[in-house]
BARODREN-471114 format. One record per residue: residue in one letter; residue number from 1; x, y, z of N, C-alpha, C in turn. Coordinates in pm, whole numbers, padded with zeros to 5 digits. Atoms other than C-alpha are relative to their C-alpha. Last residue first. Layout:
N
+-----+-----+--------+--------+--------+--------+--------+--------+--------+--------+--------+
| res |   n |   n_xx |   n_yy |   n_zz |  ca_xx |  ca_yy |  ca_zz |   c_xx |   c_yy |   c_zz |
+-----+-----+--------+--------+--------+--------+--------+--------+--------+--------+--------+
|   A | NUM |      X |      Y |      Z |      X |      Y |      Z |      X |      Y |      Z |
...
+-----+-----+--------+--------+--------+--------+--------+--------+--------+--------+--------+
//
This chain:
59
+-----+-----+--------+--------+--------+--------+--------+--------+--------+--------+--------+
| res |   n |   n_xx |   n_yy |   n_zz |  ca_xx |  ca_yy |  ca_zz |   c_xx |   c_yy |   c_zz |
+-----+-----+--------+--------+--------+--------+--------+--------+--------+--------+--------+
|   X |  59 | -00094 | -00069 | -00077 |  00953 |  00295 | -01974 |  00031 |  00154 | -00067 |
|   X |  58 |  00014 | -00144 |  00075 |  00721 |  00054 | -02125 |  00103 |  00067 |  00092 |
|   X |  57 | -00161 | -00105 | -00018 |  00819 | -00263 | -01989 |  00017 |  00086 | -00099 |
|   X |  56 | -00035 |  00002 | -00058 |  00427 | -00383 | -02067 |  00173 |  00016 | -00025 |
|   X |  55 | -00093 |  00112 |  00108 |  00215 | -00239 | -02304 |  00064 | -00018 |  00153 |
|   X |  54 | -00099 | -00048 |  00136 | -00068 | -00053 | -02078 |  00108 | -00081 | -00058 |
|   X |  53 |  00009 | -00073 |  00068 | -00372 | -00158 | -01909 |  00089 |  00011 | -00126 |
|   X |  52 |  00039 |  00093 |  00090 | -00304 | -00451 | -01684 | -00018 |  00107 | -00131 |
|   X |  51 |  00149 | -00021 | -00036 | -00182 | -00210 | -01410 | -00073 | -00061 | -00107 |
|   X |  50 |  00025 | -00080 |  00015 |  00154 | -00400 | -01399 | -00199 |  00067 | -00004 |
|   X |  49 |  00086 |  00015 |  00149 |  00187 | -00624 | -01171 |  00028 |  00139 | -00002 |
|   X |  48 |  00023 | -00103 |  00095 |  00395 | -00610 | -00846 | -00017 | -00023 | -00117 |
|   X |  47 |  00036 |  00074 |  00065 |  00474 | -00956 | -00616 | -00086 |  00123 | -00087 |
|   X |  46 | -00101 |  00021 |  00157 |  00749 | -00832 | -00468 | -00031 | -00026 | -00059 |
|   X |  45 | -00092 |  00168 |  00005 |  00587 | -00911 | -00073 |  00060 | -00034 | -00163 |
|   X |  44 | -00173 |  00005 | -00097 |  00615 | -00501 | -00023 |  00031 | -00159 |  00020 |
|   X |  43 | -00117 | -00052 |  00029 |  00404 | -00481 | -00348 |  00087 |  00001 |  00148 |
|   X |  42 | -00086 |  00043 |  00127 |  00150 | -00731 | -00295 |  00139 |  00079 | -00015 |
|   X |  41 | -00035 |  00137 | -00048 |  00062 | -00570 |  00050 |  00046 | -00070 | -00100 |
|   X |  40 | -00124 | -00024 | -00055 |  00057 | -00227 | -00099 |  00078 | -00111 |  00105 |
|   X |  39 | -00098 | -00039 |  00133 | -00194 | -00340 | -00347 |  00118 | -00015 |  00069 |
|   X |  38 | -00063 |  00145 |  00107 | -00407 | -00528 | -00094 |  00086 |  00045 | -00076 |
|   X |  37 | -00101 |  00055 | -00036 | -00440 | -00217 |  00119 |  00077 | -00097 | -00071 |
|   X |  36 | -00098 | -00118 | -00031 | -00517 |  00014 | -00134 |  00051 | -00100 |  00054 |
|   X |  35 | -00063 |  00039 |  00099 | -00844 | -00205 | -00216 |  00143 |  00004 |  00004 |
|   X |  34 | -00024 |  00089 | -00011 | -00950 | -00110 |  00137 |  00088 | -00098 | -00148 |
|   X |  33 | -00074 |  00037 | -00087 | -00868 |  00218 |  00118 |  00027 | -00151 |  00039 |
|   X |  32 | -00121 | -00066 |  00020 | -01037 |  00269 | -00191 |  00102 | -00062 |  00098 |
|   X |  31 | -00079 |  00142 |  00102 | -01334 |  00086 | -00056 |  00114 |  00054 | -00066 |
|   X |  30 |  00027 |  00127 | -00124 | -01351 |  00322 |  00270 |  00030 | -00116 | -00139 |
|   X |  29 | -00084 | -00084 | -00060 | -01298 |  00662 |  00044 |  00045 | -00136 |  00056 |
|   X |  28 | -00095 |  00020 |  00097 | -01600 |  00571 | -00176 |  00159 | -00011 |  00087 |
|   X |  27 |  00037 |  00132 |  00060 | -01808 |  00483 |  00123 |  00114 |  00000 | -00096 |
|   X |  26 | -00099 |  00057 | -00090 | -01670 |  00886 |  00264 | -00014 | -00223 | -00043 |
|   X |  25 |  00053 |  00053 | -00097 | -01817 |  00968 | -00075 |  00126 | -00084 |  00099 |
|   X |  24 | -00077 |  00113 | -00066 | -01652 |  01198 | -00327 | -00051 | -00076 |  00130 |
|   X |  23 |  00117 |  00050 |  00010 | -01883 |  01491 | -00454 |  00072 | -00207 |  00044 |
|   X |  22 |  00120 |  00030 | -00107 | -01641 |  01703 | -00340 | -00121 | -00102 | -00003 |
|   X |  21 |  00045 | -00093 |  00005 | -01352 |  01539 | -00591 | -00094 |  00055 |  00124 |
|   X |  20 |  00127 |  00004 | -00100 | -01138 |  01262 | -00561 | -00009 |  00199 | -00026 |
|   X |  19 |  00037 | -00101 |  00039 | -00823 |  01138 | -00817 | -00179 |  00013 |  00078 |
|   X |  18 |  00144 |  00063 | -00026 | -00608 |  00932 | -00657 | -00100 |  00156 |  00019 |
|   X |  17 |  00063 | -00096 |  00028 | -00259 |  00911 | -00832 | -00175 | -00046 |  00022 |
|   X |  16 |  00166 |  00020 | -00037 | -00059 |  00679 | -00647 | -00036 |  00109 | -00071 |
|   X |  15 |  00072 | -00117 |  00025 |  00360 |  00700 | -00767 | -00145 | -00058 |  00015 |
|   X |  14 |  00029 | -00081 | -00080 |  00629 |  00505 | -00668 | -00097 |  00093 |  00035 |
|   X |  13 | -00027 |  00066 | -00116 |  00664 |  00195 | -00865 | -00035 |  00117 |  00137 |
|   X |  12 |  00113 |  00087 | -00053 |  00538 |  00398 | -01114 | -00040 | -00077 |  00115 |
|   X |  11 |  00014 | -00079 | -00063 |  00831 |  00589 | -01223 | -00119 | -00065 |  00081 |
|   X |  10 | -00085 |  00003 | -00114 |  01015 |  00282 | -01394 | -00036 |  00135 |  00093 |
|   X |   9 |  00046 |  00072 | -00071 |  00658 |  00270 | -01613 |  00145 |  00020 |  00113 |
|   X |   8 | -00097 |  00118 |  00055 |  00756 |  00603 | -01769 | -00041 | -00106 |  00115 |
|   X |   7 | -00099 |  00011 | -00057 |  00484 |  00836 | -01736 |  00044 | -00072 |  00000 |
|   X |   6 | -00116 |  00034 |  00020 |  00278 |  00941 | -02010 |  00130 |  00032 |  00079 |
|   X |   5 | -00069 | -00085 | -00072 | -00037 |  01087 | -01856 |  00145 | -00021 | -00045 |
|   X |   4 |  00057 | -00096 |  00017 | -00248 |  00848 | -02075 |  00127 |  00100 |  00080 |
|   X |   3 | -00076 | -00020 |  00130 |  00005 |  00555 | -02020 | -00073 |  00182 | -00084 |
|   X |   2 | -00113 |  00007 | -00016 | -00061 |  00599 | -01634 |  00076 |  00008 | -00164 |
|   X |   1 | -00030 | -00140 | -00016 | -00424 |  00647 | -01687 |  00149 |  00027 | -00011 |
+-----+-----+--------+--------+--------+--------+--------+--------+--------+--------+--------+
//
């Protein structure tokens, strides 16, 4: 999504986009969160990927 939306990967580091609608389950909400944590645990021990998706040091 991130190359779709064309934002520069040095914006990234900062940015969640979490896209939920009404039909959004509190289940959905609960693995999210749990996924979520692991991310933000990689990233405050420095160990940040990109989202495998797009070219990498795009910017």
């Amino acid at each position: 999504m991130c190359c779709a939306m064309n934002v520069p990967a040095t914006s990234l580091r900062g940015a969640v986009r979490l896209p939920l609608s009404r039909e959004t389950t509190i289940g959905e909400i609960d693995q999210l969160l749990r996924a979520l944590s692991g991310v933000v645990a990689r990233l405050r021990a420095g160990r940040s990927q990109s989202c495998g998706q797009c070219p990498s040091n795009q910017s």
